[in-house]
TIRO-2110 file (N, C-alpha, C; in Angstrom, 1 decimal):
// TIRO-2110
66.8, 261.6, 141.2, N, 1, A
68.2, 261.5, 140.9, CA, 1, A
68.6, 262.7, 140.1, C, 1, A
67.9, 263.5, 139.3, N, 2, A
68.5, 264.2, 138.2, CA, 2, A
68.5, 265.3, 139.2, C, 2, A
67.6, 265.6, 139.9, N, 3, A
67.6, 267.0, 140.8, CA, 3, A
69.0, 267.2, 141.6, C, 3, A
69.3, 265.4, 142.0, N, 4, A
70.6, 265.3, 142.8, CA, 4, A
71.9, 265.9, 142.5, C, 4, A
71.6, 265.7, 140.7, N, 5, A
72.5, 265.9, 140.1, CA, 5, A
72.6, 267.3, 139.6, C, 5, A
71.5, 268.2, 139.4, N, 6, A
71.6, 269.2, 139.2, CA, 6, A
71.9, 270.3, 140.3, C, 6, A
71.7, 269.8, 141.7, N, 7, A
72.5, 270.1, 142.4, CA, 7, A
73.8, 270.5, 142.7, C, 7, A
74.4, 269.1, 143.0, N, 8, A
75.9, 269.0, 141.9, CA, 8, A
76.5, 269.9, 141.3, C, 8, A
75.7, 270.2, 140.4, N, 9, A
76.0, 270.9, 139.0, CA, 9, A
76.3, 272.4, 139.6, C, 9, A
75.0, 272.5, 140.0, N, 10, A
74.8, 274.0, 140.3, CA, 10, A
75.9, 274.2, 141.7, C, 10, A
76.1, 273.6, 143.0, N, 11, A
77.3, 273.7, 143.5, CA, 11, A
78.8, 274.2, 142.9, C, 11, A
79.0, 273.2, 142.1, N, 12, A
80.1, 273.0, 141.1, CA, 12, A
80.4, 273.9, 140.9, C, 12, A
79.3, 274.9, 139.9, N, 13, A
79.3, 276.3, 139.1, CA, 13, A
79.7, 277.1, 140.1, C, 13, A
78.6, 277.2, 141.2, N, 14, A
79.0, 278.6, 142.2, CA, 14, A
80.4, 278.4, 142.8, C, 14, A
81.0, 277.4, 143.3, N, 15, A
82.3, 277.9, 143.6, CA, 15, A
83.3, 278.1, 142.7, C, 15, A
83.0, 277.8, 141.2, N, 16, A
83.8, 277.9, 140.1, CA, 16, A
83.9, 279.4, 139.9, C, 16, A
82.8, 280.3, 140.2, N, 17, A
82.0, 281.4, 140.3, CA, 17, A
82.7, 281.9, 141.4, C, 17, A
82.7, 281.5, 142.4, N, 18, A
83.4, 282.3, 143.6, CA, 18, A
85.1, 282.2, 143.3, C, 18, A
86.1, 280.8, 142.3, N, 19, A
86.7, 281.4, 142.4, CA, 19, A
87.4, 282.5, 141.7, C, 19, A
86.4, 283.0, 140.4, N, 20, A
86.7, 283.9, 139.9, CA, 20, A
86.5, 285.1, 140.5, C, 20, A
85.4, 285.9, 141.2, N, 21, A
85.4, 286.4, 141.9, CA, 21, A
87.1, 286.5, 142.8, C, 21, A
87.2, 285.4, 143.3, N, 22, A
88.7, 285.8, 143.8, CA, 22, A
89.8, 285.8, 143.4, C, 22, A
89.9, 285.5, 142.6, N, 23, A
91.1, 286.3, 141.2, CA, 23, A
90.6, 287.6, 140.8, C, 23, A
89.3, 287.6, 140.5, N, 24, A
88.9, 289.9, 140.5, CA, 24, A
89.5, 290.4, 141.8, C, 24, A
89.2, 289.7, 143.0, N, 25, A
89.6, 290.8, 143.9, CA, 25, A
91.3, 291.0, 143.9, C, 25, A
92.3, 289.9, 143.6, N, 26, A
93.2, 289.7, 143.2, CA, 26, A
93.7, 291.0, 142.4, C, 26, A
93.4, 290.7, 141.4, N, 27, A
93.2, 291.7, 140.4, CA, 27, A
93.3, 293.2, 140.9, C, 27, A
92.2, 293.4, 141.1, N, 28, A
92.2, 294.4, 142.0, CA, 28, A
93.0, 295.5, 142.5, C, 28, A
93.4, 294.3, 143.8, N, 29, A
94.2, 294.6, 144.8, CA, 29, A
95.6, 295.0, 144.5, C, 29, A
96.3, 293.9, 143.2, N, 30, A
97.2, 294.6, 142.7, CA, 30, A
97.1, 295.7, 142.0, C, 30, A
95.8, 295.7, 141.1, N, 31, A
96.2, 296.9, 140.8, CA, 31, A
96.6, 298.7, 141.4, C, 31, A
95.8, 298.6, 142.4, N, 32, A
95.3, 299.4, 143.2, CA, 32, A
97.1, 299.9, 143.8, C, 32, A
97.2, 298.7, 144.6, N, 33, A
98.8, 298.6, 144.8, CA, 33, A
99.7, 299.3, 143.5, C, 33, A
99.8, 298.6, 142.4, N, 34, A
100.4, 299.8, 141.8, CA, 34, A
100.2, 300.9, 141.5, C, 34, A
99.0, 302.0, 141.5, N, 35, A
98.6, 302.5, 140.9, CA, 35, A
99.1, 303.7, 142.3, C, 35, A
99.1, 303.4, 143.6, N, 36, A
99.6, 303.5, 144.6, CA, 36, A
101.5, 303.9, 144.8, C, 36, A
101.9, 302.7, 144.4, N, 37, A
103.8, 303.3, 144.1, CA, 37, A
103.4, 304.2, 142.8, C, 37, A
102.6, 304.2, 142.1, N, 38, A
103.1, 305.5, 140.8, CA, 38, A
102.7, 306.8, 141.9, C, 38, A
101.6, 306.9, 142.2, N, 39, A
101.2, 308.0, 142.9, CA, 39, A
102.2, 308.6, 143.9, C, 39, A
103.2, 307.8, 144.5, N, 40, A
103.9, 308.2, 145.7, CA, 40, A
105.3, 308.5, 144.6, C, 40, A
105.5, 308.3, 143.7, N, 41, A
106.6, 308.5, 142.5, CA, 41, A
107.7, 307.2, 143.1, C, 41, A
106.9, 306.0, 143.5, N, 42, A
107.7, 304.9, 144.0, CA, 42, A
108.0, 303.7, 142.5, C, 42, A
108.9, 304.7, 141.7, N, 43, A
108.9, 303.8, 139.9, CA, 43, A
109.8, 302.9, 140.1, C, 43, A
110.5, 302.9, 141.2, N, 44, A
111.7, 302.2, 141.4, CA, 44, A
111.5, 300.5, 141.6, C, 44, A
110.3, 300.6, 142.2, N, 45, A
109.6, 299.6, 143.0, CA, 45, A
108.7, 298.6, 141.7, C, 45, A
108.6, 299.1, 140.6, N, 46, A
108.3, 298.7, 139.1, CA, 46, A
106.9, 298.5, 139.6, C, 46, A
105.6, 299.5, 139.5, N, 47, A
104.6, 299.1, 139.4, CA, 47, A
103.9, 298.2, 137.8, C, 47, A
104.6, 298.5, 137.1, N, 48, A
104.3, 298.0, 135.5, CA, 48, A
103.8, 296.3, 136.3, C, 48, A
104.9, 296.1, 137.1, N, 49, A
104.9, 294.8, 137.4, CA, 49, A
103.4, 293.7, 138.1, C, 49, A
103.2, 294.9, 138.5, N, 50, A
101.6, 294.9, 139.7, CA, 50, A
100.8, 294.8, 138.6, C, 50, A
100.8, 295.4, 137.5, N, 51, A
99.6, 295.4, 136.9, CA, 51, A
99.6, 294.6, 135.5, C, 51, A
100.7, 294.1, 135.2, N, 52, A
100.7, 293.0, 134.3, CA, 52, A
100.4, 291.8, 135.1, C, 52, A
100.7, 291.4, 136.6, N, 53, A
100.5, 290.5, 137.2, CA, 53, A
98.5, 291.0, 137.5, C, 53, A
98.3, 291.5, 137.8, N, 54, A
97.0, 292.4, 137.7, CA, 54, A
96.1, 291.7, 136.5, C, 54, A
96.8, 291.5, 135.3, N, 55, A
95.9, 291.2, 134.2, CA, 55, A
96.3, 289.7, 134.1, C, 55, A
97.2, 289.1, 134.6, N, 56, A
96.9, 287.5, 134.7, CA, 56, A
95.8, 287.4, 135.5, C, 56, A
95.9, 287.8, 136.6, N, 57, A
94.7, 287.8, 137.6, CA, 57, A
93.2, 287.8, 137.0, C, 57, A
93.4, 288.9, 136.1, N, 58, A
91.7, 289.3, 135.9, CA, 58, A
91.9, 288.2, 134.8, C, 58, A
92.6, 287.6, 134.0, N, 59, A
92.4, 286.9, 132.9, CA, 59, A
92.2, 285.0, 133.0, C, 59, A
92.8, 284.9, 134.9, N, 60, A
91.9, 283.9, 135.3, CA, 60, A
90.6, 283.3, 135.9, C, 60, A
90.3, 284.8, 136.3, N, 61, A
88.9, 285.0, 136.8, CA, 61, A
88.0, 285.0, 135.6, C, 61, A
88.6, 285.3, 134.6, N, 62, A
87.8, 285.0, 132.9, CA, 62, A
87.7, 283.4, 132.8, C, 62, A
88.7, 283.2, 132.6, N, 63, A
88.8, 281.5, 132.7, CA, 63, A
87.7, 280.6, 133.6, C, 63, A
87.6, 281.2, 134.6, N, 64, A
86.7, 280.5, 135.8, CA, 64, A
85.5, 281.1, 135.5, C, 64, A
85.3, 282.0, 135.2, N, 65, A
83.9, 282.7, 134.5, CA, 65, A
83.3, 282.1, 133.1, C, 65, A
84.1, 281.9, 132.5, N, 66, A
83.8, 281.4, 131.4, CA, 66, A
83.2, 279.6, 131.7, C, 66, A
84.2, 279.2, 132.6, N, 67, A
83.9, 277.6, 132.6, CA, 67, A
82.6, 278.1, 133.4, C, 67, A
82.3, 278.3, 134.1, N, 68, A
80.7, 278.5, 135.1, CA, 68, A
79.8, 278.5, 134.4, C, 68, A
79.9, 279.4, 133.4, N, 69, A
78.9, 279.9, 132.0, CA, 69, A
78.9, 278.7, 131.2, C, 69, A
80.0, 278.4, 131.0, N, 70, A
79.9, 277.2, 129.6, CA, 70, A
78.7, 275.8, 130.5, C, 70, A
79.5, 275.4, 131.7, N, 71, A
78.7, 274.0, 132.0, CA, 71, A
77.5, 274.6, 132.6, C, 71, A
77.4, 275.6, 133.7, N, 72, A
76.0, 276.1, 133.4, CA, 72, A
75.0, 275.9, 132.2, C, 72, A
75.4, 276.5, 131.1, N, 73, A
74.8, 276.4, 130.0, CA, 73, A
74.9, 275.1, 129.3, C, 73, A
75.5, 274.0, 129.6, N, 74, A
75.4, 272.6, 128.9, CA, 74, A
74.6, 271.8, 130.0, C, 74, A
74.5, 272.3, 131.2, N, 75, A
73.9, 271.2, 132.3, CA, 75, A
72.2, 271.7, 132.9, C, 75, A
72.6, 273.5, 133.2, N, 76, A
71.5, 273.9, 133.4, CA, 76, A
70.8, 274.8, 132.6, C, 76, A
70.6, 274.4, 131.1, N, 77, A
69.9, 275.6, 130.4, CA, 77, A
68.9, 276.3, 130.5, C, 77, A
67.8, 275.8, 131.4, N, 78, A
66.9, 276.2, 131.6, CA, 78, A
66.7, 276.9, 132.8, C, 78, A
67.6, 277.4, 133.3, N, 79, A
67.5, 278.1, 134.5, CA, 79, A
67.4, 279.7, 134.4, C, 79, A
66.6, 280.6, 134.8, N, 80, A
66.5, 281.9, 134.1, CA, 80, A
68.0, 282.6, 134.5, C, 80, A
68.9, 282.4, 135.2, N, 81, A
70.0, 283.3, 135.1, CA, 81, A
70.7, 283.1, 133.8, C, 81, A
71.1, 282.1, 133.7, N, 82, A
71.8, 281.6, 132.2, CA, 82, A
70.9, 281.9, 131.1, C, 82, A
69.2, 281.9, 131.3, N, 83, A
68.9, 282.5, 129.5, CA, 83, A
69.0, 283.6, 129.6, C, 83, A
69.3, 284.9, 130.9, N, 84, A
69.5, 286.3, 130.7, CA, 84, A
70.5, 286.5, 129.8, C, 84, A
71.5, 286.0, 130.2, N, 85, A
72.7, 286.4, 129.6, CA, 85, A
73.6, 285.3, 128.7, C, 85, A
72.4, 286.2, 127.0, N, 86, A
73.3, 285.5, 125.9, CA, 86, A
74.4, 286.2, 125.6, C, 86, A
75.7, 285.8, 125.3, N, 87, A
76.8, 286.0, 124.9, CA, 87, A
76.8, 285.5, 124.0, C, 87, A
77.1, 286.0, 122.8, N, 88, A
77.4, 285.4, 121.6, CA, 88, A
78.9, 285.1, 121.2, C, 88, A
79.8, 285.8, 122.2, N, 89, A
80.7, 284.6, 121.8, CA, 89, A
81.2, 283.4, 122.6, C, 89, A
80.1, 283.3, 123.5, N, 90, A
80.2, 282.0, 124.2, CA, 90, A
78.7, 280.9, 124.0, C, 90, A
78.4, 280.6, 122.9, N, 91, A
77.8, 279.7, 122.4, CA, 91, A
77.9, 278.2, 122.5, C, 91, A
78.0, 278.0, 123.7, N, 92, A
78.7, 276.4, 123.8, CA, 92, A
77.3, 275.6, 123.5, C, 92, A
77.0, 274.6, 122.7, N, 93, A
76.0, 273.7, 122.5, CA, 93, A
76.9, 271.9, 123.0, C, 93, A
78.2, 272.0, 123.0, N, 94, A
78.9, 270.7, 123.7, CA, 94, A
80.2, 271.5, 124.6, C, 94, A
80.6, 270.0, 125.0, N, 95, A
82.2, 270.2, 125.4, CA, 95, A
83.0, 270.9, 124.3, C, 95, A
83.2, 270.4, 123.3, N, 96, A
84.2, 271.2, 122.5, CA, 96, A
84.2, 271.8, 122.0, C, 96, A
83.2, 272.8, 122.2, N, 97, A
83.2, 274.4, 122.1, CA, 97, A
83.5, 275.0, 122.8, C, 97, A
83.2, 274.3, 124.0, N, 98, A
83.6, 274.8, 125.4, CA, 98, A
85.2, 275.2, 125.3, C, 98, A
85.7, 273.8, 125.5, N, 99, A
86.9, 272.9, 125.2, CA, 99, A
87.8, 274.2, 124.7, C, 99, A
87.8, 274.4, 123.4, N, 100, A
88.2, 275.2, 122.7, CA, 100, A
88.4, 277.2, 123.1, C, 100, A
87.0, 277.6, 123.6, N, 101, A
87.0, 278.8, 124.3, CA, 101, A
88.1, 279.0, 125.1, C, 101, A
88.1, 277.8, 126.4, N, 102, A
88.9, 278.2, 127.7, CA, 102, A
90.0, 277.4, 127.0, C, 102, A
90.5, 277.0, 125.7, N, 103, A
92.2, 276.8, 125.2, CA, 103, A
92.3, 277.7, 124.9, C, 103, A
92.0, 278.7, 124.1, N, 104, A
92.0, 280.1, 123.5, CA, 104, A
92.3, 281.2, 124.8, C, 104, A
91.8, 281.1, 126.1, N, 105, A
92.1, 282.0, 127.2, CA, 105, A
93.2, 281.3, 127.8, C, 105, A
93.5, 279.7, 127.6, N, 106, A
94.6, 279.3, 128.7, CA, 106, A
95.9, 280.1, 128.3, C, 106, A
95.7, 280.1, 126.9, N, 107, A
96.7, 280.3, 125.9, CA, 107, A
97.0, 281.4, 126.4, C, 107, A
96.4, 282.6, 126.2, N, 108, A
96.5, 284.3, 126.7, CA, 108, A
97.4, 284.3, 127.7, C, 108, A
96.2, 283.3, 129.0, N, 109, A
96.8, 283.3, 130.1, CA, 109, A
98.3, 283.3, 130.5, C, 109, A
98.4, 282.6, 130.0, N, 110, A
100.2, 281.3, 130.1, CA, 110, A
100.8, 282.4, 129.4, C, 110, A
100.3, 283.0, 128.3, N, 111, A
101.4, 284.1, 127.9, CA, 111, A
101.9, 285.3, 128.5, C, 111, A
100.5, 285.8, 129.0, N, 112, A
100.8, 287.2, 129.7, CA, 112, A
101.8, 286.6, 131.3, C, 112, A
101.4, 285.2, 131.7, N, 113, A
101.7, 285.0, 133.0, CA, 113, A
103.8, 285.0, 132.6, C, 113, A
104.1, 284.2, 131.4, N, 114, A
105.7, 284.2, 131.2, CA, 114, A
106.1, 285.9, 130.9, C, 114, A
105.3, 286.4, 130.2, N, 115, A
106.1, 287.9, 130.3, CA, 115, A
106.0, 288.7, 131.2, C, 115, A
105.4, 288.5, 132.4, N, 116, A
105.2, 289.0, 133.1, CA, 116, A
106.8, 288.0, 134.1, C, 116, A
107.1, 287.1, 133.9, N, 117, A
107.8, 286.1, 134.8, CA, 117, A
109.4, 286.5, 134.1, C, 117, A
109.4, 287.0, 132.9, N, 118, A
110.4, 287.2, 131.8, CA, 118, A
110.5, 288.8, 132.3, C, 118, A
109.8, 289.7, 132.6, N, 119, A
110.2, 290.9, 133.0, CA, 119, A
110.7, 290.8, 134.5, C, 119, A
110.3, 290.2, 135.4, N, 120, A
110.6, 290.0, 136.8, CA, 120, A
112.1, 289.6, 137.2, C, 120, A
112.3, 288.4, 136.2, N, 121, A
113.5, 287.4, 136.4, CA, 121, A
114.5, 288.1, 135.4, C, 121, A
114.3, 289.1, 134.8, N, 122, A
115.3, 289.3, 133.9, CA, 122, A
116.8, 289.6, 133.9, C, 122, A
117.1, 290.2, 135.0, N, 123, A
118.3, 289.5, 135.4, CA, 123, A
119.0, 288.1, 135.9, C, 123, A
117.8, 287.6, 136.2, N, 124, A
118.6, 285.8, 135.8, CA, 124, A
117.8, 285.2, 135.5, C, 124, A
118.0, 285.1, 134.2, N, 125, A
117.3, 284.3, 133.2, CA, 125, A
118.3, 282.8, 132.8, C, 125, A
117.8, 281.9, 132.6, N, 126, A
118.3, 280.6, 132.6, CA, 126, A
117.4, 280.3, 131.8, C, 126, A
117.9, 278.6, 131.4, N, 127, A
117.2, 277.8, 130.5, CA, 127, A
115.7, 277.8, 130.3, C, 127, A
115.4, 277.4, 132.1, N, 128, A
114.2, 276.2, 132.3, CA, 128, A
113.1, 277.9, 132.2, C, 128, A
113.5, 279.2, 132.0, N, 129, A
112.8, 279.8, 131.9, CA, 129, A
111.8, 279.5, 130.2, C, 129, A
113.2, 278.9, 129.3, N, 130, A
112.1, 278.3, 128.1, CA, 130, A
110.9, 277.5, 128.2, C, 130, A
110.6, 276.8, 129.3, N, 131, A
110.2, 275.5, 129.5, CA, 131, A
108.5, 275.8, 129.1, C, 131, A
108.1, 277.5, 129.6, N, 132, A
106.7, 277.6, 129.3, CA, 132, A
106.2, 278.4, 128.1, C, 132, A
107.7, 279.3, 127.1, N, 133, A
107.0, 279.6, 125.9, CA, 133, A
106.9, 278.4, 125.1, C, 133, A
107.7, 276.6, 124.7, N, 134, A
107.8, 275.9, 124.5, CA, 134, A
106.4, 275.3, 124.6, C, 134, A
106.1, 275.1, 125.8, N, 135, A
104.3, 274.8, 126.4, CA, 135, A
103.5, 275.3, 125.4, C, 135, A
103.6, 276.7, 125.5, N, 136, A
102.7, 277.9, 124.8, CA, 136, A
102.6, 277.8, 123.4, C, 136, A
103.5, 277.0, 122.8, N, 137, A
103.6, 276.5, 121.0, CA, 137, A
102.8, 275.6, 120.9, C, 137, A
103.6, 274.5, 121.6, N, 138, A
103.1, 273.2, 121.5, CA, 138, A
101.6, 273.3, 121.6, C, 138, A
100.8, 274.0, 122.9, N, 139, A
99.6, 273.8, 122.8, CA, 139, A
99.2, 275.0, 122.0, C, 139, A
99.5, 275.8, 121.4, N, 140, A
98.9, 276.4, 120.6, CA, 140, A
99.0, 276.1, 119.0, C, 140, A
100.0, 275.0, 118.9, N, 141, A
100.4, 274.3, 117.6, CA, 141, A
98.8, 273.2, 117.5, C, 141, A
99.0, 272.8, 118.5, N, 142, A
97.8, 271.5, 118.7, CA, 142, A
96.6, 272.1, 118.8, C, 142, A
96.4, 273.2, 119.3, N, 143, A
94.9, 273.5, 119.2, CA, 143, A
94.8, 274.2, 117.6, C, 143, A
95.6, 274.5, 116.8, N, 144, A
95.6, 275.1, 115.2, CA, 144, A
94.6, 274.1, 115.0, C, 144, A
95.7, 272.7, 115.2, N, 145, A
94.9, 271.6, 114.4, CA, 145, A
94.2, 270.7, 114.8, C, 145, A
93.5, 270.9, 115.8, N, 146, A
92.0, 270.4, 116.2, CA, 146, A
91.1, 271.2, 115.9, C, 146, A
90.9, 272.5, 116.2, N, 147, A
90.4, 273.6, 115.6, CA, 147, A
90.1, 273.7, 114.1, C, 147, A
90.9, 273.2, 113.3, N, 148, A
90.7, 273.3, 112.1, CA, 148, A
90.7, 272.1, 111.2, C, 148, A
90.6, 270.7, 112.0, N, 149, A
90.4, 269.2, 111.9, CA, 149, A
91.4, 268.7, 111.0, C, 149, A
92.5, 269.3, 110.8, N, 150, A
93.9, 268.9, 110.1, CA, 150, A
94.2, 267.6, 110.5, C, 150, A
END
């Protein structure tokens, strides 16, 4: 049974694994693309925009890298790919270390993703555009004080 489960496990990881990988190529590809309209002097066309969307991209393929590595490392510690590569700032010994890492990148995430959504829309900007710096408090109000057992 545990093999069954370590199976599982190890499934789980590699497509967690693959879909970071496909947010890098993501990444990428925008970038490439803007790097592309600058070269042609196409500024009109706002490459800034490709490549801030560019770094949400690479910054979810962190997120999905990270989680692969964290339950890797809480499920299969003993496997020699995971003792190659210690990271010292990804020390997960539980979930809520874990927990706390990928809140700390959701947080990035969700930010770079509204300014990037805030430069796009900027000529029509409306309310419900608040709806996700509001998110971005709140969970970063709440993770202060879990974080620091307040």
């Amino acid at each position: 049974m545990q093999k069954i489960v370590r199976f599982f496990i190890f499934f789980i990881v590699s497509f967690v694994f693959l879909n970071s990988l496909f947010f890098i190529g993501i990444g990428v590809y925008k970038s490439i693309h803007a790097y592309i309209l600058v070269a042609q002097g196409r500024i009109e066309e706002r490459p800034g925009v490709f490549i801030a969307e560019s770094l949400d991209s690479f910054l979810m393929a962190l997120f999905f890298l990270i989680f692969a590595m964290g339950i890797s490392k809480l499920f299969l510690p003993n496997k020699v790919l995971i003792k190659e590569y210690e990271l010292p700032w990804l020390k997960v010994d539980n979930f809520s270390e874990l927990k706390f890492i990928l809140w700390e990148v959701m947080l990035t995430t969700m930010f770079v993703f509204f300014a990037t959504e805030a430069i796009i829309k900027a000529e029509h900007l409306d309310w419900t555009m608040l709806i996700l710096p509001a998110s971005i408090f709140m969970l970063a109000f709440a993770y202060k004080f879990l974080k620091h057992g307040h």
